[in-house]
N, CA, C and O atoms as a CHARMM CRD file, in Angstrom:
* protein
*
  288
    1    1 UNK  N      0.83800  -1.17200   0.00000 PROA 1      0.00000
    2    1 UNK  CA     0.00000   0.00000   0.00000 PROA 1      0.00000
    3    1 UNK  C      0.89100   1.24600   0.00000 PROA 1      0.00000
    4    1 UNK  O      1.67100   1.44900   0.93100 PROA 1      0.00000
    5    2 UNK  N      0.79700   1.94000  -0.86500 PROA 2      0.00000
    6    2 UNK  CA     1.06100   3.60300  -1.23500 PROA 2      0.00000
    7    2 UNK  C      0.64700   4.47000  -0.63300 PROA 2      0.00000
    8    2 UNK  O     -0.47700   4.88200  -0.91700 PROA 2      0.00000
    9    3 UNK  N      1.50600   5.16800   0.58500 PROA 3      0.00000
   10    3 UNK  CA     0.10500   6.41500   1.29000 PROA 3      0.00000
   11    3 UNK  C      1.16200   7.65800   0.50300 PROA 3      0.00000
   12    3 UNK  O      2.35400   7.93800   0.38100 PROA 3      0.00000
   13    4 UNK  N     -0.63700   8.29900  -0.04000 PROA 4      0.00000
   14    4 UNK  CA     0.51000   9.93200  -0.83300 PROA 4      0.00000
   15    4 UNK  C      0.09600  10.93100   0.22900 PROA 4      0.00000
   16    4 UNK  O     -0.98700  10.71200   0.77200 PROA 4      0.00000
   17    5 UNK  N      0.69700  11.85200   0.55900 PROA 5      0.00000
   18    5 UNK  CA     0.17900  12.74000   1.38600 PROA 5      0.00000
   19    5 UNK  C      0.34600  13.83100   0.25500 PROA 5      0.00000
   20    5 UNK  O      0.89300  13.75600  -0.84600 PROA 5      0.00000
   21    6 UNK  N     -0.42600  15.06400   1.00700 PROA 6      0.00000
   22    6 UNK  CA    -1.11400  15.85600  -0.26600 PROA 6      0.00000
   23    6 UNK  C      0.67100  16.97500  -0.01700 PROA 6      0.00000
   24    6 UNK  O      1.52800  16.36000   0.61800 PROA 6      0.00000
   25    7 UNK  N      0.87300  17.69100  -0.25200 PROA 7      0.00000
   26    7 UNK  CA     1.82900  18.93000  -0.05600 PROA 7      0.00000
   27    7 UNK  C      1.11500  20.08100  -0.37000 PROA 7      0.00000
   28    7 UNK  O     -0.08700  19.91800  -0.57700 PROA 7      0.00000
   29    8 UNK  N      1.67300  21.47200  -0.47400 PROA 8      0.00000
   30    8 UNK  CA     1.32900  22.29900  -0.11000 PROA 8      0.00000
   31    8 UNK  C      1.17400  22.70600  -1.86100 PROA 8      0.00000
   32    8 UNK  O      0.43200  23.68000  -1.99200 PROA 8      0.00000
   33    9 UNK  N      1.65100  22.22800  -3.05200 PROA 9      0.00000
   34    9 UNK  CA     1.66700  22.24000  -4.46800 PROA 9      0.00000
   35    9 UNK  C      0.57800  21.55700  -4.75400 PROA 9      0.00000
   36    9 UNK  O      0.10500  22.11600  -5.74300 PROA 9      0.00000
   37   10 UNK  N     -0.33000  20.35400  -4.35100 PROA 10     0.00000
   38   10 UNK  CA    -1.26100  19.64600  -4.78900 PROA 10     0.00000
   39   10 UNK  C     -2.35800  19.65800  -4.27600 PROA 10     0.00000
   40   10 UNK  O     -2.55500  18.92700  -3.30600 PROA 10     0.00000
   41   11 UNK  N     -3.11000  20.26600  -4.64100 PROA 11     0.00000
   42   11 UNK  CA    -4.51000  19.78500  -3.52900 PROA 11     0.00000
   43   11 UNK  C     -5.65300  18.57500  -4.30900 PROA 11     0.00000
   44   11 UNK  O     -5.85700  18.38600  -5.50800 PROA 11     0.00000
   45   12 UNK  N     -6.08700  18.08500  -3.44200 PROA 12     0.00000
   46   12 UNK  CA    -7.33000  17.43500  -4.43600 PROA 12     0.00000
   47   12 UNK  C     -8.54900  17.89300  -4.07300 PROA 12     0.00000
   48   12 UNK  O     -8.90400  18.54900  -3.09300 PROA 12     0.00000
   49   13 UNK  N     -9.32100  17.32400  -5.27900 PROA 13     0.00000
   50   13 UNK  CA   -10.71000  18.18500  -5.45000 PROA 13     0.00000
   51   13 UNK  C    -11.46900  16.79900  -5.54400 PROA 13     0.00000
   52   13 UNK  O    -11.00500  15.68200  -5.77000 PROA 13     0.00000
   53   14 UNK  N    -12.75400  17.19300  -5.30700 PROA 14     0.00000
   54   14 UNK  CA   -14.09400  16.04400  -5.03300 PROA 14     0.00000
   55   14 UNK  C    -13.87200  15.48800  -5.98900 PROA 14     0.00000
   56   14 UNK  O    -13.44300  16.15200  -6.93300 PROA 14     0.00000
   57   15 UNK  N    -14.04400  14.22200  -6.12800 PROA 15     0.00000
   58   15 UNK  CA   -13.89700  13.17700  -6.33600 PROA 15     0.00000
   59   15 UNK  C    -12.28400  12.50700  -6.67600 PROA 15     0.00000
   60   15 UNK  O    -11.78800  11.72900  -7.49200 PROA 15     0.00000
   61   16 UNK  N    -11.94500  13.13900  -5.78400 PROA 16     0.00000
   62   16 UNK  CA   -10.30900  12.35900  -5.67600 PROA 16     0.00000
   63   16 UNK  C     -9.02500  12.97900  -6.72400 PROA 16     0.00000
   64   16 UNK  O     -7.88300  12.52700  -6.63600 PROA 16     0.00000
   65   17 UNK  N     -9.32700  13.86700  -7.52700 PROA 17     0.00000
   66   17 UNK  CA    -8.54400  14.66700  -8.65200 PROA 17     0.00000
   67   17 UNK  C     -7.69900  15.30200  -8.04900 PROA 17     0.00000
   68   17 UNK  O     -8.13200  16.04700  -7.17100 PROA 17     0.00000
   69   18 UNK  N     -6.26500  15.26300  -8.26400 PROA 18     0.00000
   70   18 UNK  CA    -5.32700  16.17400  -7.93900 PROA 18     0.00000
   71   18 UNK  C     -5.30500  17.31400  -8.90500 PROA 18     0.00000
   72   18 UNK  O     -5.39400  17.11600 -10.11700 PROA 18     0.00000
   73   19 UNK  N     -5.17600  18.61500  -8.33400 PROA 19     0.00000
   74   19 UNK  CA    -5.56500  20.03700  -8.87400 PROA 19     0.00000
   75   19 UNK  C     -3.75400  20.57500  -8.78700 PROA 19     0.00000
   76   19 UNK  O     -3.30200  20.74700  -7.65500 PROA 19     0.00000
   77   20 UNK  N     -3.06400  20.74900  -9.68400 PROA 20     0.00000
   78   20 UNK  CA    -1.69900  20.69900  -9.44500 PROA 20     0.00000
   79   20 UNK  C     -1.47700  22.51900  -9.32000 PROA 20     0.00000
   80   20 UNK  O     -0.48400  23.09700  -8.87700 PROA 20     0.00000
   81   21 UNK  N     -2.39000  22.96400  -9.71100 PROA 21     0.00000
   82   21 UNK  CA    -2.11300  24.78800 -10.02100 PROA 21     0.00000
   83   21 UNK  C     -3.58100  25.10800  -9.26900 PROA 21     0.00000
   84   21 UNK  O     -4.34000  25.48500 -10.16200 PROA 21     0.00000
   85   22 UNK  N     -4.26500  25.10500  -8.00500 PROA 22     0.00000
   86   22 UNK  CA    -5.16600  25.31300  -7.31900 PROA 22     0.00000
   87   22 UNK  C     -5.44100  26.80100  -7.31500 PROA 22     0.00000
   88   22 UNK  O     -6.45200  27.19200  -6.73200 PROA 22     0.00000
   89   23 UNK  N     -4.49600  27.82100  -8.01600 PROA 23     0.00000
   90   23 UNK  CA    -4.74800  29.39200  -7.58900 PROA 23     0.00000
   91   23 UNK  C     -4.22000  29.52800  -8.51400 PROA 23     0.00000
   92   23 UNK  O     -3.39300  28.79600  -9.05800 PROA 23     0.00000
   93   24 UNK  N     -4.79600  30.87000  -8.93000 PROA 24     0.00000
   94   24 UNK  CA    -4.54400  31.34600 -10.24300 PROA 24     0.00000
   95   24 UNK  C     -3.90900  33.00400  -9.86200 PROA 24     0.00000
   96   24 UNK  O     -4.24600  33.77900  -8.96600 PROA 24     0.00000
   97   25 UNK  N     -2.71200  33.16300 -11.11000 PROA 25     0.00000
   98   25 UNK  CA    -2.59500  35.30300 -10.87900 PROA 25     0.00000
   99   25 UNK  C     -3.98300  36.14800 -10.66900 PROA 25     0.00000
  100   25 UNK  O     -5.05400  36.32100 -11.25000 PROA 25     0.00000
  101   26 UNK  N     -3.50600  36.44400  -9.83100 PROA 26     0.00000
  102   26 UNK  CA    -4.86400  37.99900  -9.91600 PROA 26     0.00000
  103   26 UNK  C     -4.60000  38.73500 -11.40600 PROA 26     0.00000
  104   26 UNK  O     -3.51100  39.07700 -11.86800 PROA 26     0.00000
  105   27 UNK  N     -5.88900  38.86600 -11.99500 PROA 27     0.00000
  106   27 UNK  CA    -5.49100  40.10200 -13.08100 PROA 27     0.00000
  107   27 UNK  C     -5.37300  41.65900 -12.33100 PROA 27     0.00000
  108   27 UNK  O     -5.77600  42.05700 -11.23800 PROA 27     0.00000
  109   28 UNK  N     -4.76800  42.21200 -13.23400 PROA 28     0.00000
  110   28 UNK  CA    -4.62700  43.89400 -13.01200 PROA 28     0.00000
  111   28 UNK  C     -5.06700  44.54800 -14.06600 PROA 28     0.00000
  112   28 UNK  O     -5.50100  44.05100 -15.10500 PROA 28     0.00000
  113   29 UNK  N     -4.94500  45.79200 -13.77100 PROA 29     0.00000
  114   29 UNK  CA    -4.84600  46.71400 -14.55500 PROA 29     0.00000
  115   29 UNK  C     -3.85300  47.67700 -14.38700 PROA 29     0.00000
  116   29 UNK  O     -3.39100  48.19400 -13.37100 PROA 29     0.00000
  117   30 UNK  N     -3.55700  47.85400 -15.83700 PROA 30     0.00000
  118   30 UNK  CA    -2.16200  49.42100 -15.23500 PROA 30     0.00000
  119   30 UNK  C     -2.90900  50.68800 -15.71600 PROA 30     0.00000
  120   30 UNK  O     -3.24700  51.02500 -16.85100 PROA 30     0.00000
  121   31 UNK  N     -3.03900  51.18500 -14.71700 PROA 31     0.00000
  122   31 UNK  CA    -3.48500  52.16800 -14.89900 PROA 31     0.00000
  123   31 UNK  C     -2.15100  53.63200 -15.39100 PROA 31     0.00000
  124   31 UNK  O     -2.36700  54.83500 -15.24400 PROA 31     0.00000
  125   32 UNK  N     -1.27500  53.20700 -15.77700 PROA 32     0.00000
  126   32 UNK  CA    -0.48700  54.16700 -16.76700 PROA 32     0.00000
  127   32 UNK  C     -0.33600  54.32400 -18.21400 PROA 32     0.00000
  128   32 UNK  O      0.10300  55.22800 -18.92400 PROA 32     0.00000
  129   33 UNK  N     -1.08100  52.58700 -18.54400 PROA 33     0.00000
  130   33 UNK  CA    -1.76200  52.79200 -20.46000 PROA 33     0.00000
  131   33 UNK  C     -3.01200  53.62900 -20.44800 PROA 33     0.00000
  132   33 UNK  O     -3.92000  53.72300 -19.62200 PROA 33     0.00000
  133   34 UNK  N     -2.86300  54.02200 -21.23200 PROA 34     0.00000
  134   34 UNK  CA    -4.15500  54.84500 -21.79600 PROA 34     0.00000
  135   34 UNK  C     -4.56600  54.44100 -22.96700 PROA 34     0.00000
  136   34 UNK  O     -3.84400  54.36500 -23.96000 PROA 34     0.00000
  137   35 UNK  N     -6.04000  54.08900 -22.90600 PROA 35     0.00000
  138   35 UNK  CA    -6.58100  53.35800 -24.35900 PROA 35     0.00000
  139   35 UNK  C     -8.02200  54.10000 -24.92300 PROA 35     0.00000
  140   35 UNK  O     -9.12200  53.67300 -25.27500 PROA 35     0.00000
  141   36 UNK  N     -7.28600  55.67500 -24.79000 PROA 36     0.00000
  142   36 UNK  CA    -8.58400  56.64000 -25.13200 PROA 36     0.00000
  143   36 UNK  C     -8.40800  56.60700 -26.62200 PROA 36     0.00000
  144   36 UNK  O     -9.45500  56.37400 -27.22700 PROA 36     0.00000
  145   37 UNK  N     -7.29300  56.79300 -27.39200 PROA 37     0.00000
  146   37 UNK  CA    -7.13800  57.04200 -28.67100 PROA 37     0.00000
  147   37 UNK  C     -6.91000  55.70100 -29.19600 PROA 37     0.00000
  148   37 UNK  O     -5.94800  55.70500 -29.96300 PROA 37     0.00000
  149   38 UNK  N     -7.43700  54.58400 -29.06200 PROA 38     0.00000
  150   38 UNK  CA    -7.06900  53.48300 -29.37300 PROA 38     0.00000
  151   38 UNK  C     -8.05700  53.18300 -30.77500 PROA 38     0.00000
  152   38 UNK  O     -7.65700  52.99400 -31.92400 PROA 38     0.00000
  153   39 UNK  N     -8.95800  53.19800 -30.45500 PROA 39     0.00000
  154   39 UNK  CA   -10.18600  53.52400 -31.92300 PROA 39     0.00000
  155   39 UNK  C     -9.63400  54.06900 -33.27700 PROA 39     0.00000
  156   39 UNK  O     -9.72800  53.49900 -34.36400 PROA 39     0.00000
  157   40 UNK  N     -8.99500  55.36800 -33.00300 PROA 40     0.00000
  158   40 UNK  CA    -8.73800  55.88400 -33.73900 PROA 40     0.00000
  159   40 UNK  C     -7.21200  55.68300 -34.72200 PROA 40     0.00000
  160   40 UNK  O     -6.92700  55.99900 -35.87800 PROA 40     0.00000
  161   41 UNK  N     -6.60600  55.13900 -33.83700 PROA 41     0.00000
  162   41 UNK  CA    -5.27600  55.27100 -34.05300 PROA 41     0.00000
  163   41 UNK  C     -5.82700  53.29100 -34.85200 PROA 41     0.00000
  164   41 UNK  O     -5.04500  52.79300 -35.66300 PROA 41     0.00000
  165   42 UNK  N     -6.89000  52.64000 -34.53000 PROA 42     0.00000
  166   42 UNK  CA    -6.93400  51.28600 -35.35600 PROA 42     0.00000
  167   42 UNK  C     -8.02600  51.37100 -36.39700 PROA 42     0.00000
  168   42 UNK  O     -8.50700  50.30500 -36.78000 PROA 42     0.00000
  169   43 UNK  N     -8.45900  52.45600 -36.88200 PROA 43     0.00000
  170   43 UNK  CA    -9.02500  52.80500 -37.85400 PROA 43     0.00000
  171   43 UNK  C     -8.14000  53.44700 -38.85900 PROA 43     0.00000
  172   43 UNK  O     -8.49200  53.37000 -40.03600 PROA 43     0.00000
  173   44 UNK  N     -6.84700  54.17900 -38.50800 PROA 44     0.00000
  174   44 UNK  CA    -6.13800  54.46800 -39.59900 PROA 44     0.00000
  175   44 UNK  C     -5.07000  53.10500 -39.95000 PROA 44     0.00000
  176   44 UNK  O     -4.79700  52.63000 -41.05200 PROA 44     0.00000
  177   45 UNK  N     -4.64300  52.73100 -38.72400 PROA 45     0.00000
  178   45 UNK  CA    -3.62400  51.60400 -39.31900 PROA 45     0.00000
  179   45 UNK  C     -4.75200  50.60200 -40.48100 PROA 45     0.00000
  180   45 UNK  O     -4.45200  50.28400 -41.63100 PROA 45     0.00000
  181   46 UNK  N     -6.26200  50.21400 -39.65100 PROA 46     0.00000
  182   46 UNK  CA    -6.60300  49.74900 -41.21400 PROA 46     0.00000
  183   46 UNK  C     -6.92100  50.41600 -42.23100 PROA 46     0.00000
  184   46 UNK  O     -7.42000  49.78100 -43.16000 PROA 46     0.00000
  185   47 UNK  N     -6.79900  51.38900 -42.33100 PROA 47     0.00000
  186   47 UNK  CA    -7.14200  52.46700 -43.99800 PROA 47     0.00000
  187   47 UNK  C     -5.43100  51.91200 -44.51400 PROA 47     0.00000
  188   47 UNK  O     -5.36800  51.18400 -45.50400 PROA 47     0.00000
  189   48 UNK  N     -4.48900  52.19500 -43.98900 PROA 48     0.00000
  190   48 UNK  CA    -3.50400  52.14100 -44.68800 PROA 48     0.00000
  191   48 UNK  C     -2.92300  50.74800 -45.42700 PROA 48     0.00000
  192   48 UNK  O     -2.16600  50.58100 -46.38300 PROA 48     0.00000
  193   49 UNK  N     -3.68200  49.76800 -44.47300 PROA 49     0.00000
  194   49 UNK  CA    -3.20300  48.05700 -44.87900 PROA 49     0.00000
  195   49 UNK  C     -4.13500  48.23000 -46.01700 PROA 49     0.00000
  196   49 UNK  O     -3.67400  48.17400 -47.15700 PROA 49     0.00000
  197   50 UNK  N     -5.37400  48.43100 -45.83000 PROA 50     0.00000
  198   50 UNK  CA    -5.97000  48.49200 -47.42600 PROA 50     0.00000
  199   50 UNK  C     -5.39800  49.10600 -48.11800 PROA 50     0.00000
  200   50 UNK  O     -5.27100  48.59100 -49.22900 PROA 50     0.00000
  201   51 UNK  N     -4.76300  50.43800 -47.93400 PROA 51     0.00000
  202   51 UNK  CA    -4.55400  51.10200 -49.19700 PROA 51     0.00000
  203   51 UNK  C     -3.08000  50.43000 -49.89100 PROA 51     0.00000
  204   51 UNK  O     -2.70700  50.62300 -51.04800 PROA 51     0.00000
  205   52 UNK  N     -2.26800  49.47900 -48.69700 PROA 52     0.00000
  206   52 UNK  CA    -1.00000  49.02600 -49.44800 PROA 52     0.00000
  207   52 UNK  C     -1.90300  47.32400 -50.18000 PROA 52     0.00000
  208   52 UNK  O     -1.42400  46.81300 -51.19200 PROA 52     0.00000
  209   53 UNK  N     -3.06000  46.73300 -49.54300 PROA 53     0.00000
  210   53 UNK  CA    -3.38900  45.67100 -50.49800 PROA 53     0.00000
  211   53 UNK  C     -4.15400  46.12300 -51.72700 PROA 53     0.00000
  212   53 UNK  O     -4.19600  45.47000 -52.76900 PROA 53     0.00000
  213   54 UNK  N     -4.68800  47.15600 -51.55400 PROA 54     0.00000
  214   54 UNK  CA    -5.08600  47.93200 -53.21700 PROA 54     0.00000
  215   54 UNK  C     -4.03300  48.40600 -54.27700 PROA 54     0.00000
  216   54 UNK  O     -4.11300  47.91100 -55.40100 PROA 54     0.00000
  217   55 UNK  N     -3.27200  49.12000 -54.07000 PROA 55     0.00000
  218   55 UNK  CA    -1.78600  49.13000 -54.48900 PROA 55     0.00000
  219   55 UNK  C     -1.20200  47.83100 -54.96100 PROA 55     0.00000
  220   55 UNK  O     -0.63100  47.71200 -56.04500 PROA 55     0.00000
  221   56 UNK  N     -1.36700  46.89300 -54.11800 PROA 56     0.00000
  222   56 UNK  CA    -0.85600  45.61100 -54.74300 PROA 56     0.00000
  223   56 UNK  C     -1.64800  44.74500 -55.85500 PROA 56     0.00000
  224   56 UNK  O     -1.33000  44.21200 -56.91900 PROA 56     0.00000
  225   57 UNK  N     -2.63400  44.84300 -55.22100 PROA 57     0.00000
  226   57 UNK  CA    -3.72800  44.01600 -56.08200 PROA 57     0.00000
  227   57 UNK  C     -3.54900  44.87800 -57.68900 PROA 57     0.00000
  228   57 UNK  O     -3.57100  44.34900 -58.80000 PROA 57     0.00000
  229   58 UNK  N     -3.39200  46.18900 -57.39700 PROA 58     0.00000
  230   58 UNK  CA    -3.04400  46.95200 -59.07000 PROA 58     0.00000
  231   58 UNK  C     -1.69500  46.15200 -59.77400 PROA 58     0.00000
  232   58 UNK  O     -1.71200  45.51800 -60.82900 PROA 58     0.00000
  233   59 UNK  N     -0.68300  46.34700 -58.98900 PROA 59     0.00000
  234   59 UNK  CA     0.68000  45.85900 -59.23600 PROA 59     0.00000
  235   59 UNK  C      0.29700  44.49100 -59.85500 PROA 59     0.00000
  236   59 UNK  O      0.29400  44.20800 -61.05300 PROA 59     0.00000
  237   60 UNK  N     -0.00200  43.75500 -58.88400 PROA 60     0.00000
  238   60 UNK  CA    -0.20300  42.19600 -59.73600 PROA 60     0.00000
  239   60 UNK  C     -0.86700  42.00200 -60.82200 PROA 60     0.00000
  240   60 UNK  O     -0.50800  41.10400 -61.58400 PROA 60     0.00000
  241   61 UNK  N     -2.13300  42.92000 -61.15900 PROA 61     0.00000
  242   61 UNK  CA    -3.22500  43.33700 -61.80800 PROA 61     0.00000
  243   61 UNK  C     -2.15400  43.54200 -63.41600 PROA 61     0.00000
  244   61 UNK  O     -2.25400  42.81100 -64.40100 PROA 61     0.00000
  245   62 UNK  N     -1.12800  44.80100 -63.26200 PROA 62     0.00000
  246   62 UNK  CA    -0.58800  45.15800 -64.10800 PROA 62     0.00000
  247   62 UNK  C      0.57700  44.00800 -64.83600 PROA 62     0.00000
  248   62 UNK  O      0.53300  43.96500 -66.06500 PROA 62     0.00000
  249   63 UNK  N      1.13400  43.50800 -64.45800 PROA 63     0.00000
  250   63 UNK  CA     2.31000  42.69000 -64.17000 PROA 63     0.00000
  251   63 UNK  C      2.15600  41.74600 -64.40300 PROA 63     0.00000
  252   63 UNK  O      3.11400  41.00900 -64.63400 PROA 63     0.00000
  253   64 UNK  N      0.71100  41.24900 -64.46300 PROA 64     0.00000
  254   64 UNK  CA     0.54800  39.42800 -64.60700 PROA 64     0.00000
  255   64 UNK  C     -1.05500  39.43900 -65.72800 PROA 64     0.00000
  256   64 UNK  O     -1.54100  38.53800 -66.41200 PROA 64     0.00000
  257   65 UNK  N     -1.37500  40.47400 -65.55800 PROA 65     0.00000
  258   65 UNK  CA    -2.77700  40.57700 -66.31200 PROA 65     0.00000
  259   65 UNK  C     -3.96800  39.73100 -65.72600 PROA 65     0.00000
  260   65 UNK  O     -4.95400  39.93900 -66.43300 PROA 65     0.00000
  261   66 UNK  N     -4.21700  38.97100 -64.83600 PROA 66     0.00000
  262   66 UNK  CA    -4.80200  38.05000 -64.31900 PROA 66     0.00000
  263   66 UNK  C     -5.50300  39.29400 -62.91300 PROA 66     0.00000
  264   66 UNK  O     -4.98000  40.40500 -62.83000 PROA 66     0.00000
  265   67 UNK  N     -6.11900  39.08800 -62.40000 PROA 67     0.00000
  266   67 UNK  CA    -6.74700  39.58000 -61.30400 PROA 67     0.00000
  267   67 UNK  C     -6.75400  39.27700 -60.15900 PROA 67     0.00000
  268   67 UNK  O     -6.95100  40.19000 -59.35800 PROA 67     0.00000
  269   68 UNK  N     -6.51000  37.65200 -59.54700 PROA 68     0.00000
  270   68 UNK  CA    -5.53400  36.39700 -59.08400 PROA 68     0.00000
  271   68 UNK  C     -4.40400  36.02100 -59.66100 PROA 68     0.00000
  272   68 UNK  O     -4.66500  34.97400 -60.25500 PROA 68     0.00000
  273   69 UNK  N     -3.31800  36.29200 -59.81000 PROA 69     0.00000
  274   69 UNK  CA    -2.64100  35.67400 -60.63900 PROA 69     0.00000
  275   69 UNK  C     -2.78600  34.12600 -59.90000 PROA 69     0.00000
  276   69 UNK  O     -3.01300  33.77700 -58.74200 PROA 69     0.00000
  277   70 UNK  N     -2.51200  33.32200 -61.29100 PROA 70     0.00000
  278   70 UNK  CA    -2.37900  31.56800 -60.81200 PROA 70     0.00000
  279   70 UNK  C     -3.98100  31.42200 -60.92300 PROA 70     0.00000
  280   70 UNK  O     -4.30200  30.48600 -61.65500 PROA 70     0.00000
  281   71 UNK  N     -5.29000  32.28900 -60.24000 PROA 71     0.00000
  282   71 UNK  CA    -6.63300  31.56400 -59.97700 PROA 71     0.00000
  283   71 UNK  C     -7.21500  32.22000 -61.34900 PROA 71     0.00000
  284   71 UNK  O     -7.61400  31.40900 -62.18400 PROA 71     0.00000
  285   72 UNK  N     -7.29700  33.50200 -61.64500 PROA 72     0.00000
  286   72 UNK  CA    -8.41000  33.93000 -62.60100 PROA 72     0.00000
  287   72 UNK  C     -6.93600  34.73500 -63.59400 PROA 72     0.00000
  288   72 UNK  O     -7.15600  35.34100 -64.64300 PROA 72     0.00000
């Protein structure tokens, strides 16, 4: 016979399960980010990814004559 004794790393839970991480981090917050201009500042980064995949889509457009190149 095997006796386990529990330690201060393992606890078990109902029905006999060892729980190896029983507590979890507290979340926080930092209150020194500021996420007032955050909207705005991710409404231009996507105007600009479109405007470099429109740009491209021309480039390939020009360059390969296809609209997909390889599909259409």
């Amino acid at each position: 016979m095997v006796l386990m004794s529990n330690s201060s790393y393992t606890t078990t839970e109902s029905g006999g399960r060892q729980n190896m991480f029983p507590s979890e981090t507290r979340p926080y917050i930092d209150e020194t980010v500021s996420y007032d201009s955050y909207p705005q500042n991710a409404e231009k980064v996507n105007g600009r990814w479109a405007m470099i995949g429109f740009v491209a889509l021309l480039g390939a457009y020009v360059s390969t004559g296809q609209i997909i190149p390889g599909i259409f």
